[in-house]
LONU-583766 format. One record per atom (N, C-alpha, C): z, x, y; residue in one letter. Coordinates in steps of 0.001 Angstrom, whole numbers, padded with zeros to 6 digits, always signed. Layout:
<pts>
ZXYA
...
</pts>
This chain:
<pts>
-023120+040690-112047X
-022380+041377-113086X
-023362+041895-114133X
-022869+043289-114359X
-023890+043852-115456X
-022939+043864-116814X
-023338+043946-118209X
-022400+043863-119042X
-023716+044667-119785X
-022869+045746-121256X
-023481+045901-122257X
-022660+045361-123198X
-022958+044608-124443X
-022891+044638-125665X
-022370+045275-126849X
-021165+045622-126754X
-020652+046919-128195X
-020629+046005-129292X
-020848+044813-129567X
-020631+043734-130590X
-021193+044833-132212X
-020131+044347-133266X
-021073+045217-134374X
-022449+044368-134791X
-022755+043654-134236X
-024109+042839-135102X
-025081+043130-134288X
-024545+043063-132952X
-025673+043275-131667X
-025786+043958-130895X
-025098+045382-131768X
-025071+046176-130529X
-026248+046741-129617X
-025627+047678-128191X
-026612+047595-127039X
-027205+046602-126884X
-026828+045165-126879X
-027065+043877-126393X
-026656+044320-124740X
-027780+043760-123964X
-027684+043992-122376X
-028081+042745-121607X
-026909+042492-121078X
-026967+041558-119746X
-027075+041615-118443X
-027234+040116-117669X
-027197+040562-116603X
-027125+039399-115571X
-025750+038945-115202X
-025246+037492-113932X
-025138+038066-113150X
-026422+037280-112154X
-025818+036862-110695X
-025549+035178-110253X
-024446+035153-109254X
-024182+033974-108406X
-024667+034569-107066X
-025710+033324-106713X
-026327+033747-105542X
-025941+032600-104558X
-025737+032477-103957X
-024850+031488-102155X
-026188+031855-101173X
-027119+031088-101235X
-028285+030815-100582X
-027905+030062-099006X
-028359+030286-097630X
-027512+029175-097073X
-028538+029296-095948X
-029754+028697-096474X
-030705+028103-095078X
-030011+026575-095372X
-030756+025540-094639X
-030481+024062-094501X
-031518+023422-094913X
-030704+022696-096330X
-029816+022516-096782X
-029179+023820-097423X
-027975+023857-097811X
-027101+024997-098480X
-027369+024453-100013X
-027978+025901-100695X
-028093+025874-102145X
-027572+027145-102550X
-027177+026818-104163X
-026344+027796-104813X
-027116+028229-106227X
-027041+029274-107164X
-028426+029632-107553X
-027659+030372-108485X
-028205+030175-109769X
-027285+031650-111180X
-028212+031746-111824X
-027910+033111-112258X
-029545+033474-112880X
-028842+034340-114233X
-029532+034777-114677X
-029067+035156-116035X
-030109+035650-117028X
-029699+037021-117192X
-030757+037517-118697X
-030091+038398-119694X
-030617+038492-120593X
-029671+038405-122012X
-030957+039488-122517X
-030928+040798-122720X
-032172+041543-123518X
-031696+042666-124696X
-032239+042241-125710X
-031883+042980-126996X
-032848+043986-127110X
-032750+045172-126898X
-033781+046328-127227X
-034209+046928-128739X
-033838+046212-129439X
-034200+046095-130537X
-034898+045553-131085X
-034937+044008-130826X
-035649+043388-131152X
-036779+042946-129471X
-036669+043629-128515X
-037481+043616-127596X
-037385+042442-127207X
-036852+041549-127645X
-036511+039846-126962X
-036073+040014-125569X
-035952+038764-124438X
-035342+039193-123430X
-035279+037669-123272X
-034084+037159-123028X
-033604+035729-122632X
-033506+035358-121047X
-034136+034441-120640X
-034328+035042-118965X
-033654+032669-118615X
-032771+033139-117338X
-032542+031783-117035X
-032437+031876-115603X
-032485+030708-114484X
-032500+030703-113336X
-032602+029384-112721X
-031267+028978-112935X
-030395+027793-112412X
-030406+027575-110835X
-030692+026425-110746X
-030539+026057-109046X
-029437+024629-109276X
-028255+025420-108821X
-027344+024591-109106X
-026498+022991-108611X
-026049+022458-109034X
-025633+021121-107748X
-024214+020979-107523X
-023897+020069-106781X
-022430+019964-106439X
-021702+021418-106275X
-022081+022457-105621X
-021479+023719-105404X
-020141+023588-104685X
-018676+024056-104668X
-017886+023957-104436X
-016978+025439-104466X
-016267+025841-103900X
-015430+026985-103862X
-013951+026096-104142X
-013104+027114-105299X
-012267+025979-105823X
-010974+027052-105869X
-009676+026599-105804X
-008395+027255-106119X
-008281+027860-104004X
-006863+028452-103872X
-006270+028687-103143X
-006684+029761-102434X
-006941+030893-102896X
-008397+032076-102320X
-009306+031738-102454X
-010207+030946-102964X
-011523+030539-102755X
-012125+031225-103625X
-011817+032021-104564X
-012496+033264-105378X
-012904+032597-106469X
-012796+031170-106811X
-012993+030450-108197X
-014126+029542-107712X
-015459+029272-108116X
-015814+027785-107937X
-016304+026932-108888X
-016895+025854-108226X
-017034+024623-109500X
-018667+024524-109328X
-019176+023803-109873X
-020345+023160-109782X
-020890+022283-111364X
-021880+021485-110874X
-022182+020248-111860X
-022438+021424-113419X
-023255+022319-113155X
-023686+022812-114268X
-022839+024198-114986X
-021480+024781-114095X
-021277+025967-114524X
-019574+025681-113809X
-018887+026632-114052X
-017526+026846-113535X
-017115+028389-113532X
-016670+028945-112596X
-016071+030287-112332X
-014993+030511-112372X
-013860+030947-112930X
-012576+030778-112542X
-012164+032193-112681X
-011407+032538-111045X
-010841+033681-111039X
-009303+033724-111629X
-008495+034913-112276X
-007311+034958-112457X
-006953+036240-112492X
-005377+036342-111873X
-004737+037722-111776X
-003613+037959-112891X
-003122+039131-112846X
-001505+039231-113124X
-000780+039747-113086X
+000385+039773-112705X
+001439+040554-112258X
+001362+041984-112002X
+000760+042782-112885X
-000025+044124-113290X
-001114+044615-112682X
-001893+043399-112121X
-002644+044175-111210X
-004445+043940-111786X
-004182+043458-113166X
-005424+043205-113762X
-006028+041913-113344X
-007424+041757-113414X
-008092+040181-112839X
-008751+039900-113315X
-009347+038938-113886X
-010647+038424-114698X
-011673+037385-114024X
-012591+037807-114094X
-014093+036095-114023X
-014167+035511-115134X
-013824+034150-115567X
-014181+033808-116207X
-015816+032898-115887X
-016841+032749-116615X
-017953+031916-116066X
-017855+030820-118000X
-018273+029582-117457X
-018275+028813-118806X
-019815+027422-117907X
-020611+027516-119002X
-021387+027138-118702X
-023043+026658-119447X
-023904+025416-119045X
-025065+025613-119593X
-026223+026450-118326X
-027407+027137-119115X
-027972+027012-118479X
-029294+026748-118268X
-029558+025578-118924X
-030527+024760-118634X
-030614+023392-119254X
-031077+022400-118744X
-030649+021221-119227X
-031222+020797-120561X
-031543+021867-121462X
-031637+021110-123087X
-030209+022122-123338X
-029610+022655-123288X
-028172+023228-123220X
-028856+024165-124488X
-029945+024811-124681X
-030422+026192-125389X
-029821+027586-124761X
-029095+027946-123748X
-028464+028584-123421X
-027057+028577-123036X
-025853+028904-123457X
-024513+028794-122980X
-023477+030125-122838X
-022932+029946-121980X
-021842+031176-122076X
-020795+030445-121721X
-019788+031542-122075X
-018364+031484-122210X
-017851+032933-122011X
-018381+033673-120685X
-018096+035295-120649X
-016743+035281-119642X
-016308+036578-119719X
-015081+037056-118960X
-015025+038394-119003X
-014973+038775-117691X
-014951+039625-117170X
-013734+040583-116917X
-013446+041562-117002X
-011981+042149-117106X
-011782+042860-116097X
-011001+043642-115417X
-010838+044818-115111X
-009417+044907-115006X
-008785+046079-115938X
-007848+046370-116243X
-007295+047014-114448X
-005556+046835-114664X
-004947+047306-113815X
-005190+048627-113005X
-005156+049360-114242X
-005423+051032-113594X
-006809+051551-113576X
-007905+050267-113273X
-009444+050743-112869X
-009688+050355-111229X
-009593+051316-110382X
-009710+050478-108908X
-010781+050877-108976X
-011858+050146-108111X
-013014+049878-107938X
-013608+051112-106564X
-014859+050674-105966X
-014939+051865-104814X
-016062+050986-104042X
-015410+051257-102638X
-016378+051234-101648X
-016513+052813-100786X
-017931+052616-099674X
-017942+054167-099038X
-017395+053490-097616X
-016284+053556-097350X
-015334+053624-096175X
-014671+053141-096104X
-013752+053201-095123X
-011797+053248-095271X
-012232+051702-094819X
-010860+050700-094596X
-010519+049985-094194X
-011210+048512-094332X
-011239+047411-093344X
-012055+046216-093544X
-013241+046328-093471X
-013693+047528-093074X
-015200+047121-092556X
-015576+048502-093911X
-014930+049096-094459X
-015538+049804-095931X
-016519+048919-096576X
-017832+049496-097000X
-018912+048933-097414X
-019483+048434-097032X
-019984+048402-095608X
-020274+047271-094594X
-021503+048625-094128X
-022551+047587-094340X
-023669+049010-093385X
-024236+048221-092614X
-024593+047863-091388X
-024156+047657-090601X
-025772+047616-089800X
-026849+046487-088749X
-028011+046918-088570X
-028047+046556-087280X
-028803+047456-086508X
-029001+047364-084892X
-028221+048349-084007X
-028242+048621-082556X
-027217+049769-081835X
-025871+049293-082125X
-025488+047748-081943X
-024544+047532-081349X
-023654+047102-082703X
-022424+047530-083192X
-021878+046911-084618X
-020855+045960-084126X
-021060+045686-083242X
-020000+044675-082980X
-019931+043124-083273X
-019173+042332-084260X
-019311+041050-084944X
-020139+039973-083386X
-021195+039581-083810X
-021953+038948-083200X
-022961+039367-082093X
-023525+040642-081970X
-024021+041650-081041X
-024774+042089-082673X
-024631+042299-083728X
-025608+043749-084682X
-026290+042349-084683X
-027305+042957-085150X
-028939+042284-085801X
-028462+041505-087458X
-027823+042335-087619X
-027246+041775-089148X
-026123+042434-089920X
-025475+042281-091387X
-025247+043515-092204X
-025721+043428-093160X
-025161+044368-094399X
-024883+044065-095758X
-023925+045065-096462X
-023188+044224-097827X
-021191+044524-097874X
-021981+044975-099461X
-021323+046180-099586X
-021338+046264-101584X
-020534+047029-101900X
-019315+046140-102157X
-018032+047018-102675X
-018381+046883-104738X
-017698+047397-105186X
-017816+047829-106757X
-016617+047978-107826X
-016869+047819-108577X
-016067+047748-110083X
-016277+048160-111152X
-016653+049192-111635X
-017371+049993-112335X
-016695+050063-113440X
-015491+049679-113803X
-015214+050251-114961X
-014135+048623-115406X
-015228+047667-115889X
-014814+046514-116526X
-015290+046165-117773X
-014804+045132-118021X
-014761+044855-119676X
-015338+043488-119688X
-016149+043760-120604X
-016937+041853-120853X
-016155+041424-122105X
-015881+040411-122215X
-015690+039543-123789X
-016456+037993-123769X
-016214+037129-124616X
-016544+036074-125024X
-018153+036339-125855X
-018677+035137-125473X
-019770+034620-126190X
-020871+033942-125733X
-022119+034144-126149X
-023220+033630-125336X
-024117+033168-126315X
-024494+031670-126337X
-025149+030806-127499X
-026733+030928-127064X
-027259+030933-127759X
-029012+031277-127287X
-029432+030500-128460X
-030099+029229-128351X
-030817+028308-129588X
-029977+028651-130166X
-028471+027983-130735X
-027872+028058-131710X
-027274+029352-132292X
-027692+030494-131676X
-027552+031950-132433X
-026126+032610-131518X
-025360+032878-132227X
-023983+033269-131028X
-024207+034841-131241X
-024058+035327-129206X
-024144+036621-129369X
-022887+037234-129093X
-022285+038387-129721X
-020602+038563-128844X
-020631+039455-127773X
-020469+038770-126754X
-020778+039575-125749X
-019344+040850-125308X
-018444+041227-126202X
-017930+042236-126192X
-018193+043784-125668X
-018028+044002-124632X
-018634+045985-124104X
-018136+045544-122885X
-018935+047165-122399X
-018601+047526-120728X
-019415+046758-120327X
-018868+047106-118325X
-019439+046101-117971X
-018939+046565-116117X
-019793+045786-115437X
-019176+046214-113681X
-019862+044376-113222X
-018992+045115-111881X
-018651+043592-111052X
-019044+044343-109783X
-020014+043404-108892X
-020634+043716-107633X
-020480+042978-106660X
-019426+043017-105662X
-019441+042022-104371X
-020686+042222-103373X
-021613+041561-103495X
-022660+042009-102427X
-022555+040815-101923X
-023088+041062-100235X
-023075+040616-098938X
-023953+040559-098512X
-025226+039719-098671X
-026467+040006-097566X
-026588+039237-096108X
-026470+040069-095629X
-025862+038797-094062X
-027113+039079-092640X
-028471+038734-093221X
-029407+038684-093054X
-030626+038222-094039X
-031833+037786-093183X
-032531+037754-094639X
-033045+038798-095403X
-033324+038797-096406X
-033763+039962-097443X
-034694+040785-097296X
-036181+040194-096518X
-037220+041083-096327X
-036601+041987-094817X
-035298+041662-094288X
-035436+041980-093215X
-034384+043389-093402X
-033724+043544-094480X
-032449+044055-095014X
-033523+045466-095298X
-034197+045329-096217X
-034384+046478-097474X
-036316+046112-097130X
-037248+047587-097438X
-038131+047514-098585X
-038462+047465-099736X
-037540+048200-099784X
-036867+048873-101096X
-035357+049408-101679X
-035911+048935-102752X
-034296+049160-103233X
-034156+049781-104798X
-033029+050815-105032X
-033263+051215-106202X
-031312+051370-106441X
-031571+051037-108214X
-029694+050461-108881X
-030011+051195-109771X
-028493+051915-110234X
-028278+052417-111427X
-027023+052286-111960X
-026806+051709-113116X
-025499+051950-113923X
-025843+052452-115367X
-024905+053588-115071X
-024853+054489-116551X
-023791+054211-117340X
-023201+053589-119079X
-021919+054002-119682X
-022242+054563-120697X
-021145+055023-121466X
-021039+055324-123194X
-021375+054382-123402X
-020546+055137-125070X
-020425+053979-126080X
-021593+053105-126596X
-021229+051968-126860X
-023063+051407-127371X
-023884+051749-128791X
-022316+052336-129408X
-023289+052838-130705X
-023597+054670-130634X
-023694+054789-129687X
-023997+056525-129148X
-022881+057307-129895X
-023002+058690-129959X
-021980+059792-129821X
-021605+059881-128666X
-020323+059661-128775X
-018739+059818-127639X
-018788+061103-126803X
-018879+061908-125785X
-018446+063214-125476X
-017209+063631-125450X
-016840+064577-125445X
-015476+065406-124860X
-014873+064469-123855X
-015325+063939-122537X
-014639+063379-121552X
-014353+061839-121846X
-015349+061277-123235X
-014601+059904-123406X
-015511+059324-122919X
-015175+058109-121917X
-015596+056655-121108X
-016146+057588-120260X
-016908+057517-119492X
-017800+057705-118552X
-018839+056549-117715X
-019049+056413-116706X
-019820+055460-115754X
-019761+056147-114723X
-021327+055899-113965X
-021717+055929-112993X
-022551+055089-112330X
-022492+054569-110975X
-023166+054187-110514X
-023806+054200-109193X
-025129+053326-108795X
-025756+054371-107691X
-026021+053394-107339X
-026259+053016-105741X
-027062+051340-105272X
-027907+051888-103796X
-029183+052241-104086X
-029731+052524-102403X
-030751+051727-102320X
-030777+051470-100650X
-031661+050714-100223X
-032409+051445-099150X
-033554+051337-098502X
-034602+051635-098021X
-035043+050659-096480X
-034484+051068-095059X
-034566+049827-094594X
-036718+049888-094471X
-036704+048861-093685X
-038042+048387-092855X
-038382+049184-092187X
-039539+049151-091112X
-040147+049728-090336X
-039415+049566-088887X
-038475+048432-088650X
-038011+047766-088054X
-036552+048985-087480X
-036086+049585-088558X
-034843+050284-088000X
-034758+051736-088206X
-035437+052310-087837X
-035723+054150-087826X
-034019+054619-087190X
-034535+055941-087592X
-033114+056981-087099X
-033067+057057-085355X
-034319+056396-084751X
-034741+056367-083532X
-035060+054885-083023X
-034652+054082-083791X
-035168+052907-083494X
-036652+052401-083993X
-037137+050954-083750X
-038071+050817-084774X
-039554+051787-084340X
-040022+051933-085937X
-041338+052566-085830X
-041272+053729-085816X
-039528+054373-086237X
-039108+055496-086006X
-038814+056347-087219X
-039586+055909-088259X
-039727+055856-089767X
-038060+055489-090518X
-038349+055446-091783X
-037397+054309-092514X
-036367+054858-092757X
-035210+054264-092710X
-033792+055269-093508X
-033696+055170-094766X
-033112+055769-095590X
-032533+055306-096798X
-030723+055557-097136X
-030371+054041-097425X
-029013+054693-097448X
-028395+054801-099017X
-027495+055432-099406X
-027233+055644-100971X
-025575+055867-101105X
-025668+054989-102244X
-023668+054709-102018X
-024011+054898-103824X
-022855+055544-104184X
-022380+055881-105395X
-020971+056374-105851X
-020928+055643-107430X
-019543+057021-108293X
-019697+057524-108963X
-019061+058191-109638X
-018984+058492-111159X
-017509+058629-111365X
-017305+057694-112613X
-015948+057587-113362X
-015970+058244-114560X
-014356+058881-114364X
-014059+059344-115537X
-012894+059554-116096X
-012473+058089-116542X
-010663+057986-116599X
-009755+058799-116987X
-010579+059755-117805X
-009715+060988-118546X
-009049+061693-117321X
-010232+061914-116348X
-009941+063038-115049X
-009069+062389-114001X
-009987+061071-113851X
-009540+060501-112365X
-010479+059434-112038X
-009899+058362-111848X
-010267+057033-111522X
-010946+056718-109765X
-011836+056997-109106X
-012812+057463-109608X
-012881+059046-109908X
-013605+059762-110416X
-013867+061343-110360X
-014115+061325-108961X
-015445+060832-108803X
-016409+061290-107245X
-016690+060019-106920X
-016707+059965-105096X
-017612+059056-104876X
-018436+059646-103740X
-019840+059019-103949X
-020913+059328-103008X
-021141+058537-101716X
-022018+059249-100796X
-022624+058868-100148X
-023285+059107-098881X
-024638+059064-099007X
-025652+059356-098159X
-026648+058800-097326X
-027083+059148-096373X
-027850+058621-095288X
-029095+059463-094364X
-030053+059113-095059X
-031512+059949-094205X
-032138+059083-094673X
-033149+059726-092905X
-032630+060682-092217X
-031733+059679-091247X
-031070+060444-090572X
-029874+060023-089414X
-029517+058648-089575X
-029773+057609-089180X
-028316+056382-089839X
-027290+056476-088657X
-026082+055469-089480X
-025133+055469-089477X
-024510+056429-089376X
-023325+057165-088039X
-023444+058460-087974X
-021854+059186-089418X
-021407+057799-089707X
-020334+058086-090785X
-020959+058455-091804X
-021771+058206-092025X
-022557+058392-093320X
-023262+059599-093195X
-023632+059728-092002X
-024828+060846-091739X
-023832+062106-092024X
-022663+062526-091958X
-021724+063424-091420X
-021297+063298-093011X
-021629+062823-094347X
-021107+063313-095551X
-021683+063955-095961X
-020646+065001-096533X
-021132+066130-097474X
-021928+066060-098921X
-021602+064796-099272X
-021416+064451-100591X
-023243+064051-100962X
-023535+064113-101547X
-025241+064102-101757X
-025539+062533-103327X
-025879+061420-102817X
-026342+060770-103573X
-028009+059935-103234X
-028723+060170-104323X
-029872+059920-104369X
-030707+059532-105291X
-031673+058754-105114X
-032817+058049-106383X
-034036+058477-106171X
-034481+059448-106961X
-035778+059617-106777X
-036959+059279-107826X
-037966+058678-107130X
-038998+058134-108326X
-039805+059737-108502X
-039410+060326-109172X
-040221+061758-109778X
-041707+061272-110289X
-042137+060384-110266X
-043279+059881-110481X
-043759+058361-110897X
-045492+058083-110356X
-045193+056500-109629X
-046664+056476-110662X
-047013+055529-110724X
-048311+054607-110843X
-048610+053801-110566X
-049724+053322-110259X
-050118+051696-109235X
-049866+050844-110575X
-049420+049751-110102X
-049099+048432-111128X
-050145+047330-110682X
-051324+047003-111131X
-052291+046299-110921X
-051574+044461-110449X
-050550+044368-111180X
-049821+042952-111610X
-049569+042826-110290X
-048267+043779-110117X
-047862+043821-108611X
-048242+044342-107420X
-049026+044786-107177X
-049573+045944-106275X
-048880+046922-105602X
-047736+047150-106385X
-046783+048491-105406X
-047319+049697-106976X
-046988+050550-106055X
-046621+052181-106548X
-045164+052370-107674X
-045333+051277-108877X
-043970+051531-109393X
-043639+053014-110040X
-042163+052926-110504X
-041991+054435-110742X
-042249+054100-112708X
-042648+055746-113012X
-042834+056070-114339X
-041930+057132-114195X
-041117+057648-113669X
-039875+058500-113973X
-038726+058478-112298X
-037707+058128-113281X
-036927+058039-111943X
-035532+059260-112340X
-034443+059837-111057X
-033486+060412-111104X
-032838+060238-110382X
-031717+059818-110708X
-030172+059883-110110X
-029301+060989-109965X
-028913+061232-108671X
-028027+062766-108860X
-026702+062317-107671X
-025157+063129-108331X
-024555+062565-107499X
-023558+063673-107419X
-023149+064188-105832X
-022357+065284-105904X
-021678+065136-104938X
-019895+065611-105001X
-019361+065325-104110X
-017763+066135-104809X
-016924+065935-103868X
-015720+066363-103986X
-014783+065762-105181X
-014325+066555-106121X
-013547+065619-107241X
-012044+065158-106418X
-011403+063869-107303X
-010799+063350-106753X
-009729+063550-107948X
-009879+064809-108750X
-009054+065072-109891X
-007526+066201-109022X
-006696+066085-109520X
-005965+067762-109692X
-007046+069023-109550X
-006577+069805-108014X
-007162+070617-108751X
-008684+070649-107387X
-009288+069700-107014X
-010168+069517-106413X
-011605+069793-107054X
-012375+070601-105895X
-013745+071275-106342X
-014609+070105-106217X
-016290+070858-106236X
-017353+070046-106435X
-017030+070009-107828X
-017979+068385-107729X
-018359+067680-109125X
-019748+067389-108863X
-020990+067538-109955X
-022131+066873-109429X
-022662+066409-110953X
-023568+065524-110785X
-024073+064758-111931X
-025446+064586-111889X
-026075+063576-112444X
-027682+063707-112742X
-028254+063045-114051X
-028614+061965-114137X
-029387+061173-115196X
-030884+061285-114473X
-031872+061887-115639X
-033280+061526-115572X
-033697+061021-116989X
-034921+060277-116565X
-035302+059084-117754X
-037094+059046-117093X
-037912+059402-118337X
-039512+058729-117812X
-039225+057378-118238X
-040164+056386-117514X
-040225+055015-117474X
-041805+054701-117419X
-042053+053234-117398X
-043138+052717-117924X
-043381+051912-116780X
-045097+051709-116720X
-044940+050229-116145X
-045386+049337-116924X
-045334+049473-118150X
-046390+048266-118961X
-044806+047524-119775X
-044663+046381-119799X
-044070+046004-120317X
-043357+046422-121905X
-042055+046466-121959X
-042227+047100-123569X
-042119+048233-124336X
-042559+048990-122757X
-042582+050741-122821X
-042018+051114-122166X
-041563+052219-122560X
-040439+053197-121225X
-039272+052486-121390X
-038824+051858-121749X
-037284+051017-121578X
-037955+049513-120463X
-039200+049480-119756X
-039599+048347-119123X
-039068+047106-119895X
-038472+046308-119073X
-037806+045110-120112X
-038474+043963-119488X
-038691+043629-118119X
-039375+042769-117268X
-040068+043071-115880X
-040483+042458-114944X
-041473+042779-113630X
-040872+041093-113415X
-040213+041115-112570X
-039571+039649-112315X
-039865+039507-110932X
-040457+038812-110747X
-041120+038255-109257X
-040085+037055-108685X
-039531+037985-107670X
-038277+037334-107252X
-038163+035721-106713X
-039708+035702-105950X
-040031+034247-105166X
-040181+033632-106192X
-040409+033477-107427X
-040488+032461-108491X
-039210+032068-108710X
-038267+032938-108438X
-036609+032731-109320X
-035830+032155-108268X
-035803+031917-107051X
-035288+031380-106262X
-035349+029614-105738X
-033766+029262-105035X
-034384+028463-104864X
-035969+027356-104189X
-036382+026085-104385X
-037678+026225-103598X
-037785+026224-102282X
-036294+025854-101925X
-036524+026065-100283X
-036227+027005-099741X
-035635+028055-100017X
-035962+029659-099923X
-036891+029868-100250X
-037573+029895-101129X
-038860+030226-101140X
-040084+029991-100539X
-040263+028652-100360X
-041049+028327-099328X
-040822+028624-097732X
-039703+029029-097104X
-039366+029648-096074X
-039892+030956-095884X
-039408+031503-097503X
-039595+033060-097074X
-041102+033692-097488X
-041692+032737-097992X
-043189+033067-098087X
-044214+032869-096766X
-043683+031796-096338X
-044228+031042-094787X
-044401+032111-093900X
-042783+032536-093623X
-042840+033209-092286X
-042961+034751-092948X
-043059+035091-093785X
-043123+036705-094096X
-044374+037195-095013X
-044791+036373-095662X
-045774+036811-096542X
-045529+037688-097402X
-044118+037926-098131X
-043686+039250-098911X
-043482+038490-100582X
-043845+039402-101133X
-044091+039539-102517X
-043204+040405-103363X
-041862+039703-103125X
-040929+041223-103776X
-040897+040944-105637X
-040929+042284-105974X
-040909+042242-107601X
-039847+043088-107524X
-039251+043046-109139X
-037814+044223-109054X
-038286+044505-110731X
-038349+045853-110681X
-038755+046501-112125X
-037397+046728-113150X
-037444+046215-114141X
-036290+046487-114730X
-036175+047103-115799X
-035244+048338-116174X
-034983+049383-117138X
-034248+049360-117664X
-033610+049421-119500X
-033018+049759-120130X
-033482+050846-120824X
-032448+051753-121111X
-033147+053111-121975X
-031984+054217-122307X
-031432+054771-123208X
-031117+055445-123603X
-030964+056277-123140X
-030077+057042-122645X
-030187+058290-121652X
-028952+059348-121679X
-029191+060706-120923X
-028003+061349-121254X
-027764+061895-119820X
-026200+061374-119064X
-025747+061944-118001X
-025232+063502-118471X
-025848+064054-117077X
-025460+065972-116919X
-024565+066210-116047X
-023274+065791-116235X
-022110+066474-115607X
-021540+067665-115657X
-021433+068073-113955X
-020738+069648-114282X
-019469+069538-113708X
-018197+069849-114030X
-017443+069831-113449X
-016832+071180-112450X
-015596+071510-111747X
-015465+072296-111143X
-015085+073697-111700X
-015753+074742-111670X
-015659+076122-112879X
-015730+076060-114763X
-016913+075055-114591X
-017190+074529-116308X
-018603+074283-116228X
-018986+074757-117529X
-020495+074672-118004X
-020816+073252-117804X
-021836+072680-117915X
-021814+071215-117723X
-021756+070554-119027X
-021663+069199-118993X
-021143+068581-120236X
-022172+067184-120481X
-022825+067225-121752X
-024177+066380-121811X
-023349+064948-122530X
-023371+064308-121577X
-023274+062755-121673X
-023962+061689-122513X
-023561+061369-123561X
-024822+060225-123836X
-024366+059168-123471X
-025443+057966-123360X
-024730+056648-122680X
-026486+056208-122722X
-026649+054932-122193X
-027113+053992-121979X
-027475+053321-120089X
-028521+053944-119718X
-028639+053579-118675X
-029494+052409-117930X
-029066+051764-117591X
-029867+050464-116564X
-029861+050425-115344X
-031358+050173-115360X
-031908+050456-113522X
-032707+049637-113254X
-033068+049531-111536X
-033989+048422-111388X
-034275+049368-110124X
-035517+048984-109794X
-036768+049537-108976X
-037192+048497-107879X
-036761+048002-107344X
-037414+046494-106705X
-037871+046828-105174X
-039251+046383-104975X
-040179+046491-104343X
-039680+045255-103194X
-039903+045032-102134X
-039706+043898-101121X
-041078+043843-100543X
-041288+044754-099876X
-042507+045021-099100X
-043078+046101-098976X
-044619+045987-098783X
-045151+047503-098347X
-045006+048735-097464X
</pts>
């Protein structure tokens, strides 16, 4: 879960929970958590390896554990909340009490119809127990954070937007992605409002291995790219994306719709040894889902940094440190991979055009991450 901050004391306060379900042997469960004020350049970083893990209530969508509690709830209307209440770390210098919203009339988006929507899918054969692997990322883009988050005594209100991410990795990680690049764009935050109001977009592509070409392995790399852009005024979602090169998945391969991340420019990072990006762009075009039809296309660009501090750079988080140790020691053993994930906050302005209209300059607040797996 990503959340920003509209609080009046703290505003553009930026977060960022995951619950991670680790499951070599033994089965471990894992929450991580960072809290970064761009103002004061602070960044609160936590990474819980949790005990007594449990899946709790009648769907299973709620769980328990020694150090944290999740509790899902619906209502009649159609609206649902996460609640998370919790320490996270054992001098209890960190706590939350967040909840997660998403109102009735925000449906969320995956890229394809039915049970197997969001499901990309690895090897010839997709058939449950025949593919090599998958991975699932359905979305929620247009949710609401509230409560409160205690940091040494200091309460932050964690009040703003905010999205919810079902991801699925149903393989291991170096074997999934090289690379991978995220974007979520909103208002608000303190910014000037546009003409269209609320606005969000978001973008999630991954980069496979050497392992799964458009030809099979060694057959150079795919990249696949799933995206929206919301815009409640128009239409819940406006657009959704999604793309696949070269060749893929042939559902994917066969859309019109064009979504993509490009690092417009890289520099070697001595720390990490990849090629990180110093300017990245998001562009997303596709059929509106308003009255009316037509292309819709969009586009956030932002230069970025690699030095900590600069560019909107908020951290270089070296993933094998944050995990549990017996994942980690597994996945260092047999792979030798060194994944880092670059992380961006920064100020930014989405360029939406709509269908027979000049385009319309967005301000908002964008967060991205860059994360490296392997060479």
């Amino acid at each position: 879960m990503v959340f920003r901050s509209r609080g009046r004391d703290v505003d553009n306060v930026s977060g960022h929970l995951e619950l991670c379900r680790c499951i070599p042997l033994p089965a471990q469960s894992q929450l991580t958590f960072k809290l970064h004020n761009p103002h004061t350049k602070k960044t609160v970083w936590r990474s819980l390896n949790a005990s007594g893990f449990a899946p709790d209530g009648a769907d299973r969508r709620s769980c328990k554990a020694n150090e944290f509690e999740i509790k899902h709830s619906g209502s009649p209307s159609g609206e649902e909340s996460y609640t998370i209440i919790g320490s996270l770390d054992k001098e209890k210098t960190v706590q939350v009490n967040l909840t997660f919203t998403r109102p009735a009339d925000s449906p969320g988006f995956k890229y394809g119809d039915g049970p197997q929507g969001g499901f990309s899918v690895f090897g010839r054969d997709r058939a449950e127990g025949k593919r090599d692997g998958m991975v699932v990322h359905r979305f929620h883009p247009l949710v609401e954070s509230s409560g409160s988050i205690v940091v040494e005594g200091q309460i932050v209100d964690a009040k703003g937007d905010a999205m919810f991410v079902h991801a699925i990795q149903g393989m291991r990680p170096n074997n999934v992605a090289s690379r991978w690049n995220f974007a979520f764009f909103t208002t608000g935050g303190g910014r000037e409002v546009s003409k269209l109001g609320t606005v969000r977009a978001v973008q999630m592509e991954f980069e496979t291995t050497d392992d799964y070409g458009a030809q099979g392995p060694k057959s150079g790399r795919i990249k696949t790219n799933i995206g929206a852009v919301y815009v409640p005024k128009l239409a819940q979602p406006l657009i959704v994306t999604g793309q696949t090169h070269p060749g893929g998945y042939p559902a994917l391969s066969m859309s019109t719709s064009v979504s993509s991340a490009t690092h417009t420019s890289t520099a070697h990072d001595d720390f990490t040894g990849y090629e990180a990006p110093t300017g990245i762009k998001f562009e997303w075009e596709g059929e509106s889902n308003a009255v009316g039809g037509g292309k819709v296309s969009a586009v956030v660009e932002k230069p970025l940094s690699i030095e900590v501090g600069q560019g909107g750079l908020i951290e270089k988080v070296n993933v094998l440190a944050e995990i549990p140790y017996l994942v980690r020691k597994a996945l260092s053993a047999v792979t030798g991979i060194a994944p880092y994930i670059f992380q961006f906050h920064n100020a930014a302005e989405l360029r939406l055009t709509l269908p027979n209209e000049e385009p319309v300059v967005v301000p908002g607040w964008l967060f991205n991450e860059a994360t490296f797996i392997s060479p």
